[in-house]
C-alpha positions in Angstrom: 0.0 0.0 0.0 1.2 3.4 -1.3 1.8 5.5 1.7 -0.3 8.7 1.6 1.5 12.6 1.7 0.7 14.3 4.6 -0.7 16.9 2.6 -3.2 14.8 0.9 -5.4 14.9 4.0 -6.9 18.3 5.2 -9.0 19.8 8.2 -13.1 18.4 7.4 -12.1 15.2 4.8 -13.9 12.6 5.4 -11.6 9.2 5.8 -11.3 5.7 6.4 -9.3 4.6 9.3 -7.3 1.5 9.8 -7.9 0.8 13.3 -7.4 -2.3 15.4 -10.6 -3.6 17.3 -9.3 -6.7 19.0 -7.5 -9.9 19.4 -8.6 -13.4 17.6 -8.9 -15.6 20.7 -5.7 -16.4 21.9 -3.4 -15.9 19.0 -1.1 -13.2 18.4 -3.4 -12.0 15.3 -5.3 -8.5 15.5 -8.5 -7.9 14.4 -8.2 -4.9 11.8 -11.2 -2.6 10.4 -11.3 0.6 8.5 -13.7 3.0 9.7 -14.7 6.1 9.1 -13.6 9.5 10.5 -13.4 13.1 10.5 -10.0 14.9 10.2 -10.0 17.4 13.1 -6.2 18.6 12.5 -3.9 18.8 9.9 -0.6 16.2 9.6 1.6 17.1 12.3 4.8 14.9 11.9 3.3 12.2 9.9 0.3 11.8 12.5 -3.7 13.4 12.2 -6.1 13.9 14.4 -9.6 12.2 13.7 -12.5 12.2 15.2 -14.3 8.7 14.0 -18.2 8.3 13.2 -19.7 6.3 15.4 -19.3 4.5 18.9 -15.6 4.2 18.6 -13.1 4.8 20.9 -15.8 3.1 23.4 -14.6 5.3 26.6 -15.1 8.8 24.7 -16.9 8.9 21.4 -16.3 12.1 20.5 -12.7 12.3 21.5 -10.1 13.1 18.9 -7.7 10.4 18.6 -4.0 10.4 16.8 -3.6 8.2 13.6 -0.6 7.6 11.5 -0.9 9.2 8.4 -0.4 5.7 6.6 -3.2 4.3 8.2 -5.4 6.9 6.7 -7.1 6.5 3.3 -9.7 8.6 1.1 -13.2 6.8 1.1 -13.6 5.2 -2.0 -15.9 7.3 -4.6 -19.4 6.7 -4.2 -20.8 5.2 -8.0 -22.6 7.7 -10.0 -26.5 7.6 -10.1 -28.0 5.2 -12.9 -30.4 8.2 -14.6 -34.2 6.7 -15.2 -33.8 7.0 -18.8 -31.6 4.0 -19.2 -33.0 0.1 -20.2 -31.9 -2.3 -17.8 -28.7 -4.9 -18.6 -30.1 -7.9 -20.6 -30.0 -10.9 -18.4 -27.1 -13.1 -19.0 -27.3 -16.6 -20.0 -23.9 -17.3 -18.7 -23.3 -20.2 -20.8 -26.1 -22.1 -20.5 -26.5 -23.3 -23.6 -29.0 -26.1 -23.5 -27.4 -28.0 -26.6 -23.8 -28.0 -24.3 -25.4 -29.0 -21.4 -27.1 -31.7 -23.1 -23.3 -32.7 -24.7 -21.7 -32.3 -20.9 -24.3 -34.5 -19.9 -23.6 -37.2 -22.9 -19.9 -36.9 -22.2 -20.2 -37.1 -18.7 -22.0 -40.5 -18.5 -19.7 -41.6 -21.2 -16.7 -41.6 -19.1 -18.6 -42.9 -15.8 -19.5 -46.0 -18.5 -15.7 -46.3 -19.3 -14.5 -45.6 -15.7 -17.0 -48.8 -14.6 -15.5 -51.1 -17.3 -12.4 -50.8 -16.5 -13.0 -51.3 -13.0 -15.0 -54.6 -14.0 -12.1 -56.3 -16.2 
């Protein structure tokens, strides 16, 4: 993962956090989420200050809480609208083609035949 400039990130962006939540039972692994924040400072020696959305930390919700700038990341861009005028997609037959299924079928019970002969001699 590229890691981010601090001036990519300014006062009021909305980001995603990488933030660890917890321990997998008893193994040495970390649970690991992105969630969302609020940038409520600019970079300040390769930290920010965020503010996330949410119940997070537990203790003080609205607390502002320091993040390394390369566990920050830009929200990825919400799709654009489909506008009303547009047909829908054509349904897919995704390869079901009646005459090759019927030929899979054929080929299929072909080989069980020969698998069972040979097992017989």
């Amino acid at each position: 993962m590229p890691i981010n400039k601090m001036s990519s990130f300014k006062k009021g962006d909305e980001v995603r956090v990488r933030t660890p939540v917890g321990r997998l039972g008893t193994t040495a692994l970390r649970l690991v989420m992105w969630l969302s924040a609020v940038v409520v400072s600019d970079a300040d020696d390769g930290h920010l200050e965020v503010i996330y959305n949410g119940n997070f930390p537990r203790d003080d919700p609205f607390r502002a809480v320091r993040v390394a700038v390369k566990d920050v990341k830009l929200p990825a861009p919400r799709p654009a609208p489909i506008p009303a005028n547009i047909a829908a997609p054509r349904p897919n037959k995704a390869g079901k083609n009646l005459p090759r299924l019927k030929m899979f079928v054929l080929e299929k019970e072909q080989l069980r035949a020969k698998s069972e002969a040979l097992l017989a001699s």
